[in-house]
matplotlib code that plots the C-alpha trace (Angstrom):
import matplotlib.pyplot as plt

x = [-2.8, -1.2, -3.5, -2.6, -2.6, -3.2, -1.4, -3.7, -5.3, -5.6, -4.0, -5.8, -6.0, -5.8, -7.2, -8.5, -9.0, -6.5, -7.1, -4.0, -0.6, 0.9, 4.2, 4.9, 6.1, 6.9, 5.2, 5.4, 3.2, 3.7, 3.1, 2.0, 2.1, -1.1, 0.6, 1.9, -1.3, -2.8, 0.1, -0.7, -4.7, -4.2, -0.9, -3.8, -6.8, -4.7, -3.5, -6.6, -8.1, -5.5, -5.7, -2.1, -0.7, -0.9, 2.0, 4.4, 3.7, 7.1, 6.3, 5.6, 4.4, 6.6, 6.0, 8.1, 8.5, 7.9, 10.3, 9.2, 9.9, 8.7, 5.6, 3.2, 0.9, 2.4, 1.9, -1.6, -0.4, 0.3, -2.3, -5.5, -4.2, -5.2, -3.2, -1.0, -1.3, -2.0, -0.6, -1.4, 0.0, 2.0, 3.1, 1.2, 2.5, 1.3, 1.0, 1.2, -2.2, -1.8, -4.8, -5.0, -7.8, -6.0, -2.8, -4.9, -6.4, -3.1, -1.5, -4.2, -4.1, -0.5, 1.5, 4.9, 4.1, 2.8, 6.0, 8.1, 5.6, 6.0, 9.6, 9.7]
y = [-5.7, -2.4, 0.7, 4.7, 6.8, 10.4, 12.4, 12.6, 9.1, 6.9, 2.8, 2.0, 2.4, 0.6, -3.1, -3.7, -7.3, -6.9, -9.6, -8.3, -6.9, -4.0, -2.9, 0.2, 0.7, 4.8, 7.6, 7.7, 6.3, 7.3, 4.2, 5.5, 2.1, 2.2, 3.2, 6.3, 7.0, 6.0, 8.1, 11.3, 11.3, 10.9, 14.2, 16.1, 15.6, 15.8, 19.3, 20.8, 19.9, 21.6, 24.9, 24.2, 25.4, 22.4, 24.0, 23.8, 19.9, 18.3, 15.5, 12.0, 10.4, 7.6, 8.4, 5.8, 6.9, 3.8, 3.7, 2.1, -1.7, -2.0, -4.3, -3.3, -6.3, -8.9, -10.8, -11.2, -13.4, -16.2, -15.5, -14.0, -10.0, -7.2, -4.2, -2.6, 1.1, 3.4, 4.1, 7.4, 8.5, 11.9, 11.7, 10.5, 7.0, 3.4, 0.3, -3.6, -5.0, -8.8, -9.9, -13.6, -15.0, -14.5, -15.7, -19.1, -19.4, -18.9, -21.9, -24.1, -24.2, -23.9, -26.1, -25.2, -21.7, -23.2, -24.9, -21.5, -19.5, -22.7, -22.3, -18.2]
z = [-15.5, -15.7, -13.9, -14.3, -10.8, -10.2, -7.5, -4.4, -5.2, -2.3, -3.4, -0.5, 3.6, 6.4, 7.1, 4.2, 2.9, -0.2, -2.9, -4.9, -4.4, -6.9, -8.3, -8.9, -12.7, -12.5, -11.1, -7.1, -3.8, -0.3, 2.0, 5.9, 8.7, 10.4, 13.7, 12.3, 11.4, 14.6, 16.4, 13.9, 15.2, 18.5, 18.5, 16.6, 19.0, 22.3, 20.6, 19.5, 23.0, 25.0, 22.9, 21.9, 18.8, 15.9, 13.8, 16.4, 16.9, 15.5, 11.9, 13.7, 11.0, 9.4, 5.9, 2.7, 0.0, -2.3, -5.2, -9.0, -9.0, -5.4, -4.9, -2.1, -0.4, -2.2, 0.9, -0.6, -3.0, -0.8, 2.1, 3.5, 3.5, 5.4, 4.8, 7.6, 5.9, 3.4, -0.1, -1.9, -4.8, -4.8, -8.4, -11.1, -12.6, -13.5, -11.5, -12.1, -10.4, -10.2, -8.6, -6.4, -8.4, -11.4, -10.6, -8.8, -12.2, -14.3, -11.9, -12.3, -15.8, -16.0, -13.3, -14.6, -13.5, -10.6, -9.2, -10.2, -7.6, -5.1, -5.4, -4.9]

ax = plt.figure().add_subplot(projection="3d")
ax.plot(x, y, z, "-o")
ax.set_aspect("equal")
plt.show()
C-alpha cells in the first residue's frame, strides 16, 4: 500500500511496536538511532543547567539520510519489532507500507509466495 509524506511528519519514534516496515518510493526521511537521540537530550540539559552557551555545542547527533528504495523496519516482517529510532520526513514523497498482517494473510493463502519469503 503506497502512503504520501509531508516534510516535518514524523514515520515514527522510538520503541514503538512496529507491525510494518516501509520503503521509501521518492521524497526523503531522516532516520535518528535512539542513542543519538538519547546523546542530543542529555548535551542539551547538561548545557542549559550550567548557563553554557547551546549554539556553541558542536552537532552529535547521528543523523541518515535515507535514500528512495531503502526499506526501514523491515525487520518487522519476520519478528516482534520495536524500532531503534526515528524517521521524519524532510522532503515530501511516497512510501510503500507493507504491513505483517497482510503479508501473513497473502502467504497463507498463497504458499508459493510463501516459500519465496522463506527463502529471502
Amino acid at each position: 500500500q503506497g502512503a504520501a509524506v509531508e516534510s516535518g511528519q514524523r514515520l515514527f519514534s522510538a520503541n514503538e511496536n512496529m507491525p510494518q516496515a516501509f520503503c521509501l518510493i521518492n521524497g526523503g526521511l531522516v532516520y535518528t538511532r535512539l542513542e543519538d537521540l538519547f546523546t542530543t537530550m542529555c548535551r542539551t540539559t547538561m548545557f542549559s543547567h550550567s548557563g553554557s552557551n547551546l549554539s556553541t555545542l558542536p552537532p552529535e547527533r547521528g543523523d541518515t539520510e535515507v535514500d528512495p528504495g531503502t526499506w526501514l523496519c523491515e525487520l518487522a516482517l519476520w519478528c516482534r519489532w520495536v524500532t531503534r529510532g526515528e524517521a521524519e520526513c524532510v522532503k515530501p514523497g511516497e512510501l510503500l507500507c507493507l504491513k505483517v498482517q497482510e503479508l501473513a494473510s497473502v502467504m497463507m493463502f498463497h504458499p508459493d509466495v510463501a516459500m519465496v519469503a522463506h527463502d529471502y
